[in-house]
N, C-alpha and C positions, 0 to 999 in steps of 0.2 A: 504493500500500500504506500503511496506516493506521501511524504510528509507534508503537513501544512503550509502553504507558502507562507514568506514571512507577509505582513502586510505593506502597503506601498507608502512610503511616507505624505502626509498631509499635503495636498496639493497646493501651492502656493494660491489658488484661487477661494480657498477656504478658509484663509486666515491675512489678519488684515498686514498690507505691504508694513515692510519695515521703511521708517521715516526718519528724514532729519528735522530735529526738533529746536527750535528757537522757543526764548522767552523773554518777552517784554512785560517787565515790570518785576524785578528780581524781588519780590517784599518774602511774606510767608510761606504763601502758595506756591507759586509759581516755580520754584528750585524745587519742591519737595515732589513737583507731577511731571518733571522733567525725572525727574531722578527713579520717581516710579514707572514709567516710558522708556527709562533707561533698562530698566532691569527684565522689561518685557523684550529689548532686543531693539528698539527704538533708540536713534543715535543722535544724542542733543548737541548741537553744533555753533550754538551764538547765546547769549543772554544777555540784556539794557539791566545798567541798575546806574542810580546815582549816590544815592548816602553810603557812606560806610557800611553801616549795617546790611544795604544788600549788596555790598562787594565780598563781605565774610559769610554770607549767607551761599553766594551764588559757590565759593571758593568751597567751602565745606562738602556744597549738596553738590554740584557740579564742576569740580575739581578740572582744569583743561580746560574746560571751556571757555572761550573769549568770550568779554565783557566789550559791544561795541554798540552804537549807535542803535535805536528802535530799526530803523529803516534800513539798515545791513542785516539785523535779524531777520528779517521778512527776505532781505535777497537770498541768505545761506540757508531757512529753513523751509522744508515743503509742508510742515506741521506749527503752526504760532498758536503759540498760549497768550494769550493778554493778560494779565494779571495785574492790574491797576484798580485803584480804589473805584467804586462803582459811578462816581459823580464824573470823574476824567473819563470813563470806559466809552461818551458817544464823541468827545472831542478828539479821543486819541482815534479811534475807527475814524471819521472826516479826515484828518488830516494825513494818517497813511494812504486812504483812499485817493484824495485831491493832488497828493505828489507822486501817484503813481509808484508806491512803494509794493501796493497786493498786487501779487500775478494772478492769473488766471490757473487756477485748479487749486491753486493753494489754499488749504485747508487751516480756517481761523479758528479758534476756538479759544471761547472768554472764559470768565469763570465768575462773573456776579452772580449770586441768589437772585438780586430783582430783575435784572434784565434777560428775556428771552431769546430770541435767536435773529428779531427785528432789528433790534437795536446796531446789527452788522448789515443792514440792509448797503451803506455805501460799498462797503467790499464786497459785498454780494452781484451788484452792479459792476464793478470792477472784475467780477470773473470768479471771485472767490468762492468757499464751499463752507457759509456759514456754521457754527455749532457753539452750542449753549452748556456746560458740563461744569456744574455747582456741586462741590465736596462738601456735602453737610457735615464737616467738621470742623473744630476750631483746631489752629497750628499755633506750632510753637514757633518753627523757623529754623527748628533743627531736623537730626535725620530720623528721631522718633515719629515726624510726622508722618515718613515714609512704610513704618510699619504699622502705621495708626488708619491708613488709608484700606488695611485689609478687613473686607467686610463693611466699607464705610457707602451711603448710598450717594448719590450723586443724581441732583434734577437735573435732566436731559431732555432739551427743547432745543429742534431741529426741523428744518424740511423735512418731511415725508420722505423723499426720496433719502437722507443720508440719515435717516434713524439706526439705522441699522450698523452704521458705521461711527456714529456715534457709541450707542451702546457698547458696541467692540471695545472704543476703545477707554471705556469706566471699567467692564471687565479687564483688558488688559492690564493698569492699574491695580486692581485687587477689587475694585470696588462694584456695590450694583447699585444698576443702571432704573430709574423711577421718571416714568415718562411724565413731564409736566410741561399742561399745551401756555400756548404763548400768552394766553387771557389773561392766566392763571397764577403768573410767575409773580406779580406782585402781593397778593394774598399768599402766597407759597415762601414766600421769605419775611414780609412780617409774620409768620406763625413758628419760622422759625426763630428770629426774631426774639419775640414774647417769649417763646420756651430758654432760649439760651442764653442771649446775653443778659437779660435780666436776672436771671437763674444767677447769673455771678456777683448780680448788685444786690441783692437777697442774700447770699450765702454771707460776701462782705462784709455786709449790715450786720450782719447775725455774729459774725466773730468778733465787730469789732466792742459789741454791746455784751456777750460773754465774758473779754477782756475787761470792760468796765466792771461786771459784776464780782470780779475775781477769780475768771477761771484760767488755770493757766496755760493750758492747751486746748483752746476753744478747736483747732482744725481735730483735734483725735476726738472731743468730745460730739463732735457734729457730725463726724464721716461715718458711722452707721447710722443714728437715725434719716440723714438723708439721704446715705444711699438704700435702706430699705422705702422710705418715703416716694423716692424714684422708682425702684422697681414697682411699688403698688400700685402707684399713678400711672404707667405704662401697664401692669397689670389689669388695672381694675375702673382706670377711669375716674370718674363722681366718685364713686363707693368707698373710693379710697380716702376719701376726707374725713380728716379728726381736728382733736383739737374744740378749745372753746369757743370757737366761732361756728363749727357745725353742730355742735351742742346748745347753742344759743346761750351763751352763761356770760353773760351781757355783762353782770361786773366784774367780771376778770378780766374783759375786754378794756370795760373803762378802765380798772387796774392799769392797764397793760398800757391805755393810751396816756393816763399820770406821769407815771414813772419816765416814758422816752418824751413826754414832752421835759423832762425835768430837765434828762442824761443827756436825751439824742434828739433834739427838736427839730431834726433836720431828717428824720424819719419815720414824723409823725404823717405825713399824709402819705408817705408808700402804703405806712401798714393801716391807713384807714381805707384807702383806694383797695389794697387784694383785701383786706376784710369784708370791704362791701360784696365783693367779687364773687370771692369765696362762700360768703352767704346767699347771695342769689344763687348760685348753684348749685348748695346744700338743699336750699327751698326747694328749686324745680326737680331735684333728685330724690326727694321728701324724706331729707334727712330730717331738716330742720322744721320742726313745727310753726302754725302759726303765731301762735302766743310768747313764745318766746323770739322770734322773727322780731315780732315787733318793736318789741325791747331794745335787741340787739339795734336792727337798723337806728333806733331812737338815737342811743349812744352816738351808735356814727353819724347821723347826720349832725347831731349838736355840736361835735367837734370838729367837722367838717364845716358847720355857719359858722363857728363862734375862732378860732382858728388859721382856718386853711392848711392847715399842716404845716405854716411856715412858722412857727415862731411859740414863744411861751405866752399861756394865757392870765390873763390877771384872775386872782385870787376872787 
């Protein structure tokens, strides 16, 4: 009996071309998705940065590679990552565009949460192969964030036609790919938004008022109950809410709002603002009763008129 052939190796037409990879705008991002692009066999050949910081950044993550001009990046790479703050991201697209710096076939790909796949509409015009590919992760700027990127998702908002090559290349990366249409991108990053960077003005807040209380490891005393709090809220949603604001225990609320006007008066309307929040969702989830609702909201609206969260109130 004749032995198994071996099998034919993967047909270069079934996995996506190996590229040279340019990136404009050396901050965070951008060295750490070069560098993850690197390791898929993608060959990164230019990088812009101007502060120091992404000259040590690009040198770290992208080691060899030259630091040159936005517009020599675009000549040496057939793959550009834009990686610029979201507010520069439609003036820098105009102006490579208007100088004739995108080729035709050349493949853009930005990386804002708010902007879809429009906002390249000039180099799209110019011949370009728009793509939209958000790392729903926060970076450090080192190369942890290269191993942080595995299992990380990525909103992917693209033409029709180059979805598919899109998504390739968020798997390629390590990461998955979360189709999000062009409507949509603005509600799809303030949601991220609201979950994360606030999640660190809260956390903040919380150690730096621990600290006041006398505790001397506020980060060891908080990192289980909020990473169980997280997991349950990713678990369970509504259900998952505690605490005396879904209980409606209205003066330990007021309690609660005394004492940081005392300490932390500059944190008094965060935590009346997610308390209110917080309660309206206990309500419609019926944790929270209406008899003590009532109460509760009382508290908060009084210190919300009588207040505004800005300042201490007279006796």
């Amino acid at each position: 009996m004749n032995a198994t052939p071996p099998k034919e190796p993967l047909d270069a037409r079934d996995r996506p071309a190996r590229l040279t990879v340019g990136v404009v705008g050396a901050g965070r991002v951008g060295p750490a998705l070069a560098a993850s692009l690197s390791l898929a066999g993608h060959r990164p050949v230019a990088v812009s940065g101007v502060s120091d910081a992404s000259v040590r950044r690009a040198a770290e993550l992208l080691p060899d590679v030259p630091l040159v001009p936005p517009a020599e990046v675009l000549a040496r790479a057939e793959l550009v990552l834009l990686t610029v703050p979201d507010d520069a991201l439609p003036g820098l697209v105009e102006g490579l565009a208007g100088t004739g710096a995108v080729r035709p076939g050349q493949l853009l790909v930005h990386t804002s949460g708010r902007y879809g796949a429009r906002v390249l509409d000039p180099a799209l015009r110019a011949g370009a192969l728009p793509l939209a590919l958000h790392p729903v992760m926060t970076f450090t700027g080192t190369s942890v964030d290269v191993q942080r990127l595995a299992g990380c998702s990525f909103g992917v908002t693209a033409p029709e036609e180059l979805r598919l090559a899109a998504e390739a290349l968020v798997i390629e990366m390590g990461g998955e790919p979360e189709w999000i249409a062009e409507e949509a991108r603005p509600l799809y990053h303030a949601a991220l938004a609201l979950g994360a960077n606030h999640l660190v003005t809260l956390v903040a807040q919380s150690m730096e008022l621990l600290r006041t209380a006398g505790v001397a490891a506020p980060d060891r005393m908080l990192g289980p109950l909020l990473g169980a709090a997280l997991d349950n809220a990713l678990r369970s949603g509504d259900a998952a809410l505690t605490g005396p604001v879904a209980r409606g225990d209205a003066g330990t609320v007021a309690a609660h709002i005394d004492e940081l006007r005392r300490h932390a008066p500059q944190a008094v309307a965060g935590y009346v603002a997610m308390a209110r929040a917080t309660a309206d969702r206990a309500l419609a989830h019926g944790m929270l009763k209406p008899e003590p609702a009532e109460n509760l909201l009382g508290v908060l609206a009084d210190d919300a008129g009588t207040t505004g969260g800005s300042g201490p109130r007279e006796p």
